[in-house]
C-alpha positions in Angstrom: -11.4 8.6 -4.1 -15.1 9.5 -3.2 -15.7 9.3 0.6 -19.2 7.5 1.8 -20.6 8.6 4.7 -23.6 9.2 6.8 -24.8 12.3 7.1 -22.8 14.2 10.6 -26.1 13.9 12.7 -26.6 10.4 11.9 -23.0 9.3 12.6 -23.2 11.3 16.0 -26.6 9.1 17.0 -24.6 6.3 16.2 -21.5 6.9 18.6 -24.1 7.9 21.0 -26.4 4.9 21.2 -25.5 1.8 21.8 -27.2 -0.3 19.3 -25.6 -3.4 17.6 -26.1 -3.4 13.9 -26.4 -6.3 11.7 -25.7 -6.4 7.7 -25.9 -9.6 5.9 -24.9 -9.7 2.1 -21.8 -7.5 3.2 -19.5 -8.5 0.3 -22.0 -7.3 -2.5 -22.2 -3.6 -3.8 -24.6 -2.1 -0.8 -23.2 -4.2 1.8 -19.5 -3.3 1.2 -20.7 0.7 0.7 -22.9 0.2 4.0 -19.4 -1.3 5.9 -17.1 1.8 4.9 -20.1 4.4 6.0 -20.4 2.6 9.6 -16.6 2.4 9.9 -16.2 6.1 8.8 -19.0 7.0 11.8 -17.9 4.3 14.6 -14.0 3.7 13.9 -12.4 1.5 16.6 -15.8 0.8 18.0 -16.9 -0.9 14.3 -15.8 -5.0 15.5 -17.7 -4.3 18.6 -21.2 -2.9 17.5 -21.4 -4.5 14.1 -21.2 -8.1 12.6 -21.1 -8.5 9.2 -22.6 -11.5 7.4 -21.5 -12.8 3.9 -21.5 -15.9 1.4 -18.3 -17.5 3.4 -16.6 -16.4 6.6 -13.5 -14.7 5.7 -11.9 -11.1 6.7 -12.0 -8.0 4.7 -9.8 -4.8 5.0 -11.6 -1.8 4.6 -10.7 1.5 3.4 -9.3 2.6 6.9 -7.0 -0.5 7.0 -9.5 -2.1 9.7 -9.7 -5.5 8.9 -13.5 -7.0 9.9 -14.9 -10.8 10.2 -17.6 -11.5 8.0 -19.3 -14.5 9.1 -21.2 -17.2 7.0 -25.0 -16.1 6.7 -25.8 -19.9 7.4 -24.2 -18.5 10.9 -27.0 -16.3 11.7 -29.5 -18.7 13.4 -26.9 -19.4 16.4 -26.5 -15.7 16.6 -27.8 -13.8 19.5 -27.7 -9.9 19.8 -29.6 -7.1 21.9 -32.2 -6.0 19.5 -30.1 -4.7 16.1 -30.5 -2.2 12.9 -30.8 -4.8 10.6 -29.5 -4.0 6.8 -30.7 -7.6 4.5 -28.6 -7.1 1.1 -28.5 -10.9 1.3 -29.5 -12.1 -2.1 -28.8 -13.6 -5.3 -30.0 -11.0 -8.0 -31.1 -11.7 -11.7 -27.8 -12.5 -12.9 -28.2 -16.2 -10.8 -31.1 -16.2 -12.2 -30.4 -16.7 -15.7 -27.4 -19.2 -14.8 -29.2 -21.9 -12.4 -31.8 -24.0 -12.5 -34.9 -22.1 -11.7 -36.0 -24.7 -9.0 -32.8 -24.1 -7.6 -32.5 -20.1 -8.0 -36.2 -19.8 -6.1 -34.9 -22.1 -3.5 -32.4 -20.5 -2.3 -33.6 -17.0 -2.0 -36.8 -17.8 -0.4 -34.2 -20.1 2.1 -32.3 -16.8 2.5 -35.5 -14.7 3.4 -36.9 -17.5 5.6 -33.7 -17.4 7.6 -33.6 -13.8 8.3 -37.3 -13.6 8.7 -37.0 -16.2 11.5 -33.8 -14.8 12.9 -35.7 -11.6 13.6 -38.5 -13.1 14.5 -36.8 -14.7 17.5 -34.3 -12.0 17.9 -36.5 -8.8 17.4 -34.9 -5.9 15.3 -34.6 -1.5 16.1 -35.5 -0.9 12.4 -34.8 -3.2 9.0 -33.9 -2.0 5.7 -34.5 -4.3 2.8 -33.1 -3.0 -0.7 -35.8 -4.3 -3.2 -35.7 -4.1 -6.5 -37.8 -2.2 -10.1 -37.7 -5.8 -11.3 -41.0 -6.2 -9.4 -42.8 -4.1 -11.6 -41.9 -6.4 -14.5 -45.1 -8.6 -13.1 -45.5 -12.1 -14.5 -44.9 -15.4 -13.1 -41.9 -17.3 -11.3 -40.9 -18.7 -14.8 -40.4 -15.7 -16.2 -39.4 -12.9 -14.1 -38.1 -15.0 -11.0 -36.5 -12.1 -9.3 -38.9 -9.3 -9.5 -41.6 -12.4 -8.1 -39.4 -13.3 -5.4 -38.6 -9.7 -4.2 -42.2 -8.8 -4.4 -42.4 -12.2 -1.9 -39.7 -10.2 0.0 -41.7 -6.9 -0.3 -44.7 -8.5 1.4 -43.0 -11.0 4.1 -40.7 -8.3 5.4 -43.4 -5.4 5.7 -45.7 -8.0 7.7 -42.6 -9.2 10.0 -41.8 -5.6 10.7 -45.3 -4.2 11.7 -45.5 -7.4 14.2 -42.1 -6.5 15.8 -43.4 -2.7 15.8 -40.4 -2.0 14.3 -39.5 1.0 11.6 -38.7 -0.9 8.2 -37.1 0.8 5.2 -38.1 -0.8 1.4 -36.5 0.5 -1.5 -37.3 -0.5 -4.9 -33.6 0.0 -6.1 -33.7 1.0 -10.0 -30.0 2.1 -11.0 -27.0 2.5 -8.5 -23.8 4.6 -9.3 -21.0 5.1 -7.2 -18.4 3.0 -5.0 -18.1 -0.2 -5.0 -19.8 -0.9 -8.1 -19.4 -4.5 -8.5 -20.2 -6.7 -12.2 -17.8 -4.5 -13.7 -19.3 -6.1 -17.4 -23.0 -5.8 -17.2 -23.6 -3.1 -15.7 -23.8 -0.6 -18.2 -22.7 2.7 -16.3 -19.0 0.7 -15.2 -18.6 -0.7 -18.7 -19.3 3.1 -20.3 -16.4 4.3 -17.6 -14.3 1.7 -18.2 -14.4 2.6 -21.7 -13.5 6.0 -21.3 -11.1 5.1 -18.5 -8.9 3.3 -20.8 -9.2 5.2 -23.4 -11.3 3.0 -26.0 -14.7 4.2 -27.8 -17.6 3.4 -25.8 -19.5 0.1 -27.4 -23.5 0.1 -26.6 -24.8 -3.3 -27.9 -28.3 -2.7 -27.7 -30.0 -1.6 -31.0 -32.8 0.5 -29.3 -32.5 3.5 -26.9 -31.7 2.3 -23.2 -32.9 4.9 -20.5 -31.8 4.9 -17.0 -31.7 7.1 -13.8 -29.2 6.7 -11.1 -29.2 7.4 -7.7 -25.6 7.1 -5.7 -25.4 4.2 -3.1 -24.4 6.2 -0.2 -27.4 8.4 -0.8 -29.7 5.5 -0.9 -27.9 4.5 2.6 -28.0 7.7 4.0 -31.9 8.0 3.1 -32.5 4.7 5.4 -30.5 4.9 8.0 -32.1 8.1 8.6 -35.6 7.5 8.2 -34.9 4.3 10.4 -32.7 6.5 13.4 -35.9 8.5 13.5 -38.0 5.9 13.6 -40.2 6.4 10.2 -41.7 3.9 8.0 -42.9 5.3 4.6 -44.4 3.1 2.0 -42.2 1.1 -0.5 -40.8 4.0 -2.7 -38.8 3.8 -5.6 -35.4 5.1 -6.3 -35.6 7.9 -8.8 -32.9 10.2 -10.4 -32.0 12.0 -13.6 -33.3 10.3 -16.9 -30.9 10.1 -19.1 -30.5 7.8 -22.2 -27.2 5.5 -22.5 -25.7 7.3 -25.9 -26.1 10.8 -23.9 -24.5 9.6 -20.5 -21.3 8.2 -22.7 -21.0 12.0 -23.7 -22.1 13.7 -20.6 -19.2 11.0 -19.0 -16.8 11.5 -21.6 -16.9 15.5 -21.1 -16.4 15.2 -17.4 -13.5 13.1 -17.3 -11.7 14.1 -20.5 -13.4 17.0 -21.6 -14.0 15.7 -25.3 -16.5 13.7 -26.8 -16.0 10.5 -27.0 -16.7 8.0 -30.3 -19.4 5.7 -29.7 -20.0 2.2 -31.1 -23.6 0.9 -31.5 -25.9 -0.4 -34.2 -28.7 1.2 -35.7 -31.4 1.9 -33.7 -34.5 -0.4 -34.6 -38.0 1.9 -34.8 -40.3 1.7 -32.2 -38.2 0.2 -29.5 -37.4 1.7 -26.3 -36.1 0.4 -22.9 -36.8 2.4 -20.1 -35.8 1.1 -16.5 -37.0 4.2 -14.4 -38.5 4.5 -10.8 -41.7 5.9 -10.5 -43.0 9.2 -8.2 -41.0 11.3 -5.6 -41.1 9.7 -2.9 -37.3 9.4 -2.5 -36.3 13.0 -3.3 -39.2 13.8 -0.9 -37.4 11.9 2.3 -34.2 13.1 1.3 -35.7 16.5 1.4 -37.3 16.5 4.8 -34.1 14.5 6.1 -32.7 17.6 5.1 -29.9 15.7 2.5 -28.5 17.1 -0.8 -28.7 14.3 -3.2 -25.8 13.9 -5.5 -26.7 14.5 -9.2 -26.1 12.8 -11.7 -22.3 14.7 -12.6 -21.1 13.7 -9.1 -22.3 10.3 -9.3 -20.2 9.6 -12.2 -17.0 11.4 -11.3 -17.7 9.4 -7.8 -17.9 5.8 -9.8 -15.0 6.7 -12.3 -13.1 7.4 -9.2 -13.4 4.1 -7.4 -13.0 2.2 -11.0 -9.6 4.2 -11.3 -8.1 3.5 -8.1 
């Protein structure tokens, strides 16, 4: 299986300094990768420098066989810690929002932001990394893009909370993850195209108009902000940004790799004059992995990386 990791020289700074770190949202697909990559660089020293922080209290095993305590994120204001790397994955994404009440949805992620923003307010913070989202460039209204609004909300509160605690903050605008841990194994299009192959079925694309997409693997995306936060940068907002690659061309370039064939593909007719591209924007991110001195992984590694994880 696919190993995450941080980079050697950041997982030296971290069994050097003596920094608590703090990751809420530590059950979903960053949070879980961002656990394995800090046990991988701390190992028995993990329950004592980091505390997780998930939907419910409850213990996880991890890769290693170390089993960790995840508290309840409504836990966090009667926590107290030396000033922390703080990693916010805490969120409910656009999938909540098109199954609750909108009232509701908006409700509790701005209750979710105003905990942590007051949490670090009070507690102070070495550097904060907030994954945000491409959903923000859809623009619009609460109503209709509630997500992208509310992470935009996130963008701006965040930013403003981490220049008054002169603290390095790391924003992402997140576009398309691959790799372990990939979670919402039915809607996100790169797992279902796997699973497809995986078990051996033709790959079915329901969308009657060509779907474009660039991934970026998870630990990468960690790697990038742990880094920029160890050496205390703060760039502007950046995008996530990869190979483009349309969804009836990554079913092939997937089926190749992991069986060497084509594969048949199921999909209807393509409609003229539709397109959907969900692409980051600039180059920004290949530009701090650059002068971090990191190798991203293309697009070839992501996949075997992700198939891997969905096999074991």
């Amino acid at each position: 299986m696919a190993t995450l990791r941080f980079q050697p020289g950041y997982a030296e700074i971290l069994r050097t300094i003596a920094t608590p770190i703090l990751v809420t949202g530590a059950g979903g697909w960053l949070g879980r990768a961002a656990l394995e990559m800090f046990d991988a660089a701390l190992g028995d020293a993990l329950p004592a420098r980091l505390t997780a922080f998930g939907a419910s209290a409850r213990e996880i095993r991890l890769r290693s066989g170390r089993m960790l305590r995840l508290h309840a994120l409504g836990d966090l204001p009667n926590f107290a810690a030396p000033v922390p790397l703080f990693f916010h994955f805490a969120y409910l994404t656009r999938e909540h929002a098109s199954t609750q009440n909108l009232a509701a949805y908006v409700a509790a992620n701005r209750d979710i932001s105003l905990l942590v923003q007051r949490f670090l307010s009070r507690n102070g913070c070495a550097g904060l990394f907030v994954p945000s989202s491409g959903a923000v460039y859809a623009g619009g209204e609460l109503a209709h893009n509630p997500y992208g609004v509310l992470k935009r909300e996130d963008e701006a509160g965040f930013v403003a909370l981490a220049r008054r605690l002169d603290a390095p903050a790391v924003i992402a605008r997140v576009f398309n993850l691959a790799g372990p841990f990939i979670n919402k194994l039915e809607s996100y299009a790169l797992a279902c195209i796997l699973l497809d192959i995986l078990g051996r079925r033709p790959v079915t694309l329901r969308a009657a108009h060509p779907v474009w997409r660039a991934y970026v693997d998870v630990g990468d995306v960690l790697n990038i902000a742990l880094g920029c936060l160890l050496t205390g940068a703060t760039p502007p907002i950046f995008d996530t940004t990869g190979e483009a690659i349309e969804l009836s061309a990554l079913a092939q370039r997937a089926g190749h790799l992991l069986t060497g064939n084509a594969v048949e593909l199921l999909r209807p007719d393509w409609e003229q004059g539709l397109e959907n591209r969900y692409l980051g924007r600039g180059e920004t991110y290949a530009a701090l992995a650059k002068t971090l001195g990191m190798n991203l992984h293309d697009l070839d590694r992501q996949i075997l990386d992700t198939a891997a994880f969905l096999r074991a």
